[in-house]
N, C-alpha and C positions, 0 to 999 in steps of 0.2 A: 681274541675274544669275540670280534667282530661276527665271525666265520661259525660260532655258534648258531646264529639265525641260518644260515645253509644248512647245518643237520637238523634242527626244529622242521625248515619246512619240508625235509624229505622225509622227516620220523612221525610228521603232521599227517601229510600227504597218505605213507603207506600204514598207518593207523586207522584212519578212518576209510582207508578202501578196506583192509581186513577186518572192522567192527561191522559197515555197510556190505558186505558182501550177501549178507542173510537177508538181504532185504531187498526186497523188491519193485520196492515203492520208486517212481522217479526222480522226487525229492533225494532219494538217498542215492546222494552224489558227492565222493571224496572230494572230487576240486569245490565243489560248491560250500561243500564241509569246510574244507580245511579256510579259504577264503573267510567264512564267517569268522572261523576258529582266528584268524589272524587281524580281522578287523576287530573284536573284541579284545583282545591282546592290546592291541595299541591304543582304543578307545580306554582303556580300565587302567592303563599302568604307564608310568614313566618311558619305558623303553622308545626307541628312537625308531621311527619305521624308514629313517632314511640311508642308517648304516644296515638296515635290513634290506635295503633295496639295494646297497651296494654289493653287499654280502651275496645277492645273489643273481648279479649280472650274468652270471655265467648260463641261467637257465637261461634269461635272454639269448645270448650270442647261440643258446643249442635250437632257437625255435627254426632259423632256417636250412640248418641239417636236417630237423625232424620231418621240415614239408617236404626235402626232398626225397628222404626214410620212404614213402607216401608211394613212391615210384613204384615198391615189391607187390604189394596187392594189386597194383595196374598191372602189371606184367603177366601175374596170374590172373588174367581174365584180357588177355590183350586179342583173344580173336572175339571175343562176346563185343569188346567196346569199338575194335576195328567196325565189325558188321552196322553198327549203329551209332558211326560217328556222324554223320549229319542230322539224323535226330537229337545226339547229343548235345550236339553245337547249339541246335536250333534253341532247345528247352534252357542251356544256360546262358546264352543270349536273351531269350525273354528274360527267366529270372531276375539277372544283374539288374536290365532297363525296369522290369517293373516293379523292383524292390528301393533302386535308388527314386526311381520317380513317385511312389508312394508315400517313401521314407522325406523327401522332402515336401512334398504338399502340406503330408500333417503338419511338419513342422512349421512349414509358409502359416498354418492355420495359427501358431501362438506364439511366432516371435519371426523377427525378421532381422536378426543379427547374424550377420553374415559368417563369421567365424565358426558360430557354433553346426552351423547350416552343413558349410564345409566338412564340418570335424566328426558330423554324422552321414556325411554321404558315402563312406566307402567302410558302413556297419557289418557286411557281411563277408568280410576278407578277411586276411590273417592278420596278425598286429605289426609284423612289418612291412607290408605292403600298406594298410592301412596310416598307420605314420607317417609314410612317406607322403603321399599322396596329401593329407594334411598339413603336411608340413610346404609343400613346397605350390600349396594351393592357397596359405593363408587361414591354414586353420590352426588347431593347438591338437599336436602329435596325444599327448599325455590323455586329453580327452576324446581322443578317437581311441586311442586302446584300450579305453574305460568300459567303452561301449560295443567297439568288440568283445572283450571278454561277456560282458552281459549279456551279449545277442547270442555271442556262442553256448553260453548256460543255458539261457532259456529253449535254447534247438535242442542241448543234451537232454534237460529236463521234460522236455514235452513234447517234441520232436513227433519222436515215434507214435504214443498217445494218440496224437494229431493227426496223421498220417493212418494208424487203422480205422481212431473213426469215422476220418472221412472213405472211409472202406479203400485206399490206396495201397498197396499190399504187396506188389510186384516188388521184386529185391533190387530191382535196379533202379526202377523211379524213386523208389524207398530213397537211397543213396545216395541220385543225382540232388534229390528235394535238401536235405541234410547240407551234402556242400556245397550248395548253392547260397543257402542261407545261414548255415551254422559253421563254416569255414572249419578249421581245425580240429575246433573242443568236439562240433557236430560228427565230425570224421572217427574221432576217437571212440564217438558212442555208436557209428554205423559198424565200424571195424567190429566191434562189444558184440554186435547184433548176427554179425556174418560175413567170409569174405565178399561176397558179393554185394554187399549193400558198403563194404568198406572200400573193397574197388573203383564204387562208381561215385562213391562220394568223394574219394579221393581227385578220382579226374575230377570233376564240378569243381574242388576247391579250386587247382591249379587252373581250368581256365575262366570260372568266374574269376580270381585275381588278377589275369592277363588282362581281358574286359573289362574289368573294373577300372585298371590301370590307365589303361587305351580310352575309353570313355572320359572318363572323370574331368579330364578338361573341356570335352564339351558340355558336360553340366554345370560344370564352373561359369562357362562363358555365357549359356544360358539363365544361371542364376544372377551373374553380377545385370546382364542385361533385363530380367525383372524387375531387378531392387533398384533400377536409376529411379 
């Protein structure tokens, strides 16, 4: 009975991409959909959202197959990203540093709890990278992938928006900008967009996550060193 909430959230999922398809708006976004669709669910009614969360471990265990999934679009575009691999390097090296150093000033600016500090410094990676990183820095996993997910919406939702009005247009920088900062879900709306915006946001996820990885303990150690 349990394993009904697994076909709900796929009958969820592919419902509101085929009612959302006519649409154009950036709001009309199935994961975004379906998410509300299931937060309402469990706000309104009995049901249990933790045998829902068991029910459907199994999309967990697929997310690090899917990042590696990631690899076919790079491939098809592997002399375009070969030609402009130290460009590339260069732009998601900034990125990572001046998203995680941003992303914790604000927060320096309205709480100084170390945990939560943590648990938002590796916002723009996948969720298990993300986790991890949380987890073994002293933060709370559960709410670092809270906020991945939401950072990665807000990239799906507005992303691109963003990106032509600041007149940025090119399909690569398009791509790199996405997964740099919208890690996966952002990847899945470059992909949406075009190979080539899908290609190079795909690299940006994978080595902002290396970066992220690599870094993160010197933000750690420069953060515990602020807050003595």
């Amino acid at each position: 009975m349990i394993y009904l909430y697994l076909v709900a959230t796929i009958v969820a999922f592919l419902s509101a991409k085929k009612i959302l398809a006519r649409f154009s708006h950036p709001l009309a976004n199935p994961l975004l959909v379906s998410i509300l669709f299931f937060m309402a669910l469990f706000s309104l009614t009995p049901l249990s959202f933790n045998d829902y969360a068991h029910a459907n471990q199994g999309f967990v265990w697929l997310l690090e197959p899917a990042v590696v999934a990631l690899a076919l679009p790079l491939f098809n575009q592997v002399i375009e990203i070969r030609a402009q691999l130290k460009a590339i390097l260069i732009s998601c090296t900034l990125g990572v540093v001046i998203g995680i150093t941003s992303c914790l000033s604000i927060i320096l600016y309205f709480t100084d709890d170390r945990a939560l500090l943590i648990s938002l410094l590796p916002k723009s990676v996948t969720s298990p990278i993300a986790m991890a990183i949380a987890n073994q820095s002293g933060g709370l996993p559960a709410l670092a992938a809270a906020v991945v997910i939401a950072v990665g919406l807000l990239g799906a939702i507005g992303g691109f928006s963003l990106l032509n009005y600041c007149k940025i247009t090119n399909k690569q920088a398009q791509g790199l900008a996405m997964g740099c900062s919208a890690h996966a879900i952002g990847t899945a709306q470059a992909i949406a967009q075009g190979r080539e915006q899908g290609a190079f946001s795909s690299l940006a996820l994978v080595i902002s996550g290396i970066l992220t990885a690599l870094l993160a303990p010197l933000f750690v150690s420069a953060l515990d060193y602020y807050l003595r």
